[in-house]
C-alpha positions in Angstrom: 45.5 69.4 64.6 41.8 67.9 64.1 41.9 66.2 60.4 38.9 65.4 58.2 40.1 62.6 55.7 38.7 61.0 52.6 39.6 57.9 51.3 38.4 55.1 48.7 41.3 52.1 48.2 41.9 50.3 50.7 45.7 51.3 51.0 44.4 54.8 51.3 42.5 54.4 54.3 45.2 52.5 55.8 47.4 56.0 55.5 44.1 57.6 57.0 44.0 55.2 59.9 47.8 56.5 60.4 47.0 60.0 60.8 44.5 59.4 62.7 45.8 57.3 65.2 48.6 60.3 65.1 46.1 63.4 65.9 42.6 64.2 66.0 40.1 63.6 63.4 37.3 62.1 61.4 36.5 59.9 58.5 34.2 61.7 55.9 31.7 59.5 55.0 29.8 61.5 52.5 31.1 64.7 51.0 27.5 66.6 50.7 26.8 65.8 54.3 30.3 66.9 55.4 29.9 70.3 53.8 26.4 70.8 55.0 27.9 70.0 59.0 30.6 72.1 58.5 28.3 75.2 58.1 26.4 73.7 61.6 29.9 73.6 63.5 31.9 76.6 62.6 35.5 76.4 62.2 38.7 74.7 64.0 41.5 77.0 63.8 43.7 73.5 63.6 41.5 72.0 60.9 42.2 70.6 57.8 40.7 68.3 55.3 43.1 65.3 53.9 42.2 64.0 50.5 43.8 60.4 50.2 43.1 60.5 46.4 45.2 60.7 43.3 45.5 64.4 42.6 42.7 64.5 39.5 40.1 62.7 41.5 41.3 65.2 44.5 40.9 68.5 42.4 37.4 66.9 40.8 35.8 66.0 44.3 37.3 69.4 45.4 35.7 71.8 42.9 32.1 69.5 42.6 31.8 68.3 45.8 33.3 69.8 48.7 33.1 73.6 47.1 35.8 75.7 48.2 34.0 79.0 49.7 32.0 76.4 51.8 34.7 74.6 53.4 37.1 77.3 55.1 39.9 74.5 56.3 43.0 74.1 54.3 42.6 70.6 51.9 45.7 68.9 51.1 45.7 66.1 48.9 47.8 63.0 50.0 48.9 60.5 47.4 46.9 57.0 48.3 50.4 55.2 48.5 51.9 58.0 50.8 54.7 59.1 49.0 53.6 62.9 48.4 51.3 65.8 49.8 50.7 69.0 48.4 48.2 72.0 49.2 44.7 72.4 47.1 43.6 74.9 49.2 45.4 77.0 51.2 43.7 78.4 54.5 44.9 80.8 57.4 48.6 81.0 58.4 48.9 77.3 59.7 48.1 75.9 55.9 51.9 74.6 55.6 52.7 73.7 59.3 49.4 71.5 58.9 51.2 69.9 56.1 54.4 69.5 57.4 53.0 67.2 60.5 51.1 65.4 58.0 54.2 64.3 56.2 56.5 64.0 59.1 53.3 61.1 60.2 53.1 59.5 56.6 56.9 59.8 55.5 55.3 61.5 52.2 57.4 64.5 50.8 55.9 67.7 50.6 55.5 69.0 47.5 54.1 72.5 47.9 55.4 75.0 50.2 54.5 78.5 51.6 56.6 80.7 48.9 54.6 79.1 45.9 52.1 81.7 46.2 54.8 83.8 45.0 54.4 82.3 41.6 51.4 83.5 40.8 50.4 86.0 43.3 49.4 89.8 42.2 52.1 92.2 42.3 50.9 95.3 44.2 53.6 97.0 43.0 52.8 96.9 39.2 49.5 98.9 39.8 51.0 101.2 42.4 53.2 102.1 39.2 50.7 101.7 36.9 47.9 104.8 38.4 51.5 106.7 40.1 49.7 105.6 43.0 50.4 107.6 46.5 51.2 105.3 49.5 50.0 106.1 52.8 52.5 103.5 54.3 55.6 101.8 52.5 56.7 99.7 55.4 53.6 98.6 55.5 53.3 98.1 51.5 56.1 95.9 51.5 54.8 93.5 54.3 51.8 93.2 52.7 53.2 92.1 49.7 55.1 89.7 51.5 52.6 88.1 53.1 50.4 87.9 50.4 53.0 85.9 48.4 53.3 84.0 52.1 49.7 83.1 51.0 47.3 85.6 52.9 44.5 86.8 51.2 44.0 90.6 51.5 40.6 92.6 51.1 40.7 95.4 49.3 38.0 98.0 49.5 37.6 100.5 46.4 34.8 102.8 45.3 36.3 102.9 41.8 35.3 100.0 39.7 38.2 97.0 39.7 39.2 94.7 37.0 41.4 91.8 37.1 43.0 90.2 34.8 42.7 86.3 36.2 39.6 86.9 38.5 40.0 82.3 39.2 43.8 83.1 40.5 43.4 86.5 42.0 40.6 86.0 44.3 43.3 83.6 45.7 45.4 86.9 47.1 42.2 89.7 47.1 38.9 89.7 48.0 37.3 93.0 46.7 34.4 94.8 47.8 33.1 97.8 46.2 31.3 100.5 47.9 29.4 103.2 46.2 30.7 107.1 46.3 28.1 107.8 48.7 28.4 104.7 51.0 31.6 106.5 52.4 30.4 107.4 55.7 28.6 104.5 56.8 31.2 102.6 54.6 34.2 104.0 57.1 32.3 103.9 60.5 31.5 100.3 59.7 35.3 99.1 58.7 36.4 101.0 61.9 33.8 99.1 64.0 34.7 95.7 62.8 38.0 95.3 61.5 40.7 94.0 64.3 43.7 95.7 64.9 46.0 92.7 63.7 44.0 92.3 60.2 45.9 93.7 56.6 43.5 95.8 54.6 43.9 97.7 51.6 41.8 100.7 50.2 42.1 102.1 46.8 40.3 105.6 46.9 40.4 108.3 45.6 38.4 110.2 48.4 39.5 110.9 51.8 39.5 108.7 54.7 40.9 109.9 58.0 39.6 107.3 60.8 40.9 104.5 57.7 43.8 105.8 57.3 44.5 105.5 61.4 43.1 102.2 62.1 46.2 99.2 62.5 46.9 98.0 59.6 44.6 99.5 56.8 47.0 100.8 53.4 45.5 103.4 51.2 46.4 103.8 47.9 45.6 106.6 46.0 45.3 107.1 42.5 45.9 109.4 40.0 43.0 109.4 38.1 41.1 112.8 38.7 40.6 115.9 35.9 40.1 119.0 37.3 38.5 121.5 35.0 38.9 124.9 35.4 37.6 128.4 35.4 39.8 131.2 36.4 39.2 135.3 37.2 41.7 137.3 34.7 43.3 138.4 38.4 43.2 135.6 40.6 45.6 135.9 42.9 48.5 132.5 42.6 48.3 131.5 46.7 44.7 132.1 47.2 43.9 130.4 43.5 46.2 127.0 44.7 44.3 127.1 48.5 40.7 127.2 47.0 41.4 124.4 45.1 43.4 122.1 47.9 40.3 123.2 50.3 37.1 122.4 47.7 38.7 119.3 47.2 38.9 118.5 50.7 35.8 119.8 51.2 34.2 118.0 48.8 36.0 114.7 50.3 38.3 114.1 46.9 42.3 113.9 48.0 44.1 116.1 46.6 47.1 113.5 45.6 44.6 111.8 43.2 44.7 114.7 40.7 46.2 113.8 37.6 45.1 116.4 34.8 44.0 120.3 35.2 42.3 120.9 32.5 41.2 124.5 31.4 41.1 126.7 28.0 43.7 127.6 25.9 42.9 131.2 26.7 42.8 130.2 30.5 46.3 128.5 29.9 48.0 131.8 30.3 47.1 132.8 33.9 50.0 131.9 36.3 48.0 130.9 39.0 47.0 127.8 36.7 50.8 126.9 36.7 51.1 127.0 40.8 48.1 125.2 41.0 49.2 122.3 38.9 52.4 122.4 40.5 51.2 122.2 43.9 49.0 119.4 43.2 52.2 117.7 41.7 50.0 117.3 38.2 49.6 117.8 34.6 48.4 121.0 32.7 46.2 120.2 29.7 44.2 122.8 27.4 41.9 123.3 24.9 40.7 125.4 22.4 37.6 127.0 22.7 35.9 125.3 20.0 35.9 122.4 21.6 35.1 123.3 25.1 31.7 125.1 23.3 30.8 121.7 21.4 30.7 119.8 24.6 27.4 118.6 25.6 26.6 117.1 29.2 23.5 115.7 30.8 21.4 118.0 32.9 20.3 115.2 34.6 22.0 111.8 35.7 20.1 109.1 34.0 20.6 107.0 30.7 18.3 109.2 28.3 18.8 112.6 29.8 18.0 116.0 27.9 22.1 117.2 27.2 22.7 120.5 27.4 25.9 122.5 26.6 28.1 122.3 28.8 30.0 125.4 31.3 33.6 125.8 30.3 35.1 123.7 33.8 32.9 121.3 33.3 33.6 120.8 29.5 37.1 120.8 29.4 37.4 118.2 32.6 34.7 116.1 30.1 37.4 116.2 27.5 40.2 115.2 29.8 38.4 112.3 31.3 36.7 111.0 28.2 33.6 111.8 29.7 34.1 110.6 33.0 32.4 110.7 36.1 31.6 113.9 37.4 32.3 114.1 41.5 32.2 117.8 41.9 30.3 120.3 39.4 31.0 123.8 39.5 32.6 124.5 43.3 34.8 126.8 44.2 35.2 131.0 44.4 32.8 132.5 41.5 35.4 135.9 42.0 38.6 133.9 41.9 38.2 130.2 40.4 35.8 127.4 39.8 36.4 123.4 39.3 34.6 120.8 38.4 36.6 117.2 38.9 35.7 114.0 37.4 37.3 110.5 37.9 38.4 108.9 34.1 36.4 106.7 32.4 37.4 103.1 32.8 37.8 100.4 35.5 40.8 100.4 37.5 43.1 97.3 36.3 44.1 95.8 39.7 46.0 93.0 38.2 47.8 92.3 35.1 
């Protein structure tokens, strides 16, 4: 292992001239400078930086000084009179076997260990139950969560807006990125190109994405969170109503398993072909009367100030359903058997708790 150690007190660089006498390393002379070289060098996979300090002034030069983004080594913070060690910063898979060799050298006793991420880690699970999430793999599901209370941070890739709760401790487990609705293409070819085969990802989407779904170890999550409006012919026939819908979906790139409402009229409500539908796509049924559905008004245009116009029965009663969410399809379908428009629901996705 190659350490980088900071030290004031005398006594402190004494333990630093042990370690380093032990392995590889350096004295940091100035913090500022340090950081600034790191960026020239690039990273050692061994690397680590060893604060003798007591752990306020370790946290303090930490946070003001050293910045954590910057510096991608673990930083462990060492006691000045050797007695303890514990992880500030934890830092690719080695973080803990760094900090073992640096006690088994100093005789200090470890005071962190690889399962205390579990104390404050995200639990996946909770939002899976939360938005009746589909899974695309629950093996892999449940490594992930293990190794991201192991203390692996995970990207996660959404284009639906993502909130959490503790953004300081979270962004410890996730990084998120967010890719618009029509970023999906180059969005997909990109992740495909550049992700290795041995890396954990996670995307939370409500659209479809075959070469993601197929790459190592990429988990899709899906969530409920689409209203389907509907208009339906008097006659439609049951089968052909429930495959129109499952292909405009697909056509339209929405899965199918993210549907959580239909939403038609009340008059609508009648026709059995709504029922298969609904149960097909393993959903709710929700209807409305036609009052309502007529004093709907939508934008003709997307912008902030657009003329609003009223709206076509689909349309309105997925408008309803979503509280005037975000419309991904308007008006697709069969105009001689039935027409959708599907909308994602207004809100941000809660990612943690």
């Amino acid at each position: 292992m190659y350490l980088y150690c900071f030290a004031r007190s005398q006594r402190a660089k004494d333990i630093g001239n042990r370690l380093l006498q032990k392995s590889e390393g350096e004295w940091i002379i100035d913090s500022e400078s340090f950081v600034v070289g790191l960026r020239e060098q690039g990273d050692r996979v061994d690397g680590a930086v060893v604060l003798i300090l007591p752990a306020e002034a370790a946290v303090k030069l930490l946070i003001d000084r050293l910045y954590p983004e910057d510096v991608k080594y673990p930083v462990i913070q060492l006691s000045p009179d050797g007695t303890y060690a514990g992880v500030l910063k934890s830092a690719g898979y080695n973080t803990y076997e760094i900090l073992t060799k640096i006690c088994a050298i100093t005789g200090a006793k470890a005071i962190s260990s690889n399962e205390d991420r579990g104390d404050f880690a995200p639990d996946l699970h909770k939002t899976i139950e939360e938005y009746n999430m589909s899974v695309s793999d629950p093996e892999l599901l449940e490594e992930i969560c293990s190794k991201i209370n192991a203390g692996l941070s995970v990207n996660i890739y959404s284009d639906i807006p993502l909130h959490m709760s503790e953004p300081v401790l979270d962004t410890l487990s996730y990084s998120s990125y967010i890719f618009r609705n029509n970023q999906k293409g180059q969005m997909e070819k990109a992740f495909v190109s550049s992700c290795s085969a041995e890396e954990y990802s996670v995307f939370i989407t409500c659209s479809t994405l075959p070469e993601v779904e197929n790459k190592g170890r990429c988990l899709v999550l899906t969530p409920r969170i689409i209203v389907v409006g509907m208009e339906i012919a008097g006659r439609a026939d049951p089968d052909y109503a429930v495959e129109t819908v499952i292909n405009t979906l697909r056509n339209h790139e929405i899965d199918p398993k993210a549907v959580c409402t239909v939403a038609v009229s009340a008059v609508a409500r009648e026709n059995p072909a709504i029922d298969a539908i609904a149960e097909k796509l393993g959903c709710f049924i929700t209807s409305f009367d036609g009052r309502l559905i007529k004093a709907v008004h939508v934008p003709l245009n997307a912008t902030y100030s657009g003329e609003k116009t009223g709206a076509d029965m689909c349309t309105a009663a997925a408008c309803l359903a979503s509280d005037n969410g975000r419309i991904l399809v308007r008006r697709a379908g069969d105009r001689n058997s039935i027409i959708l428009t599907a909308m994602a629901k207004k809100g941000n996705l809660i990612l943690t708790k």
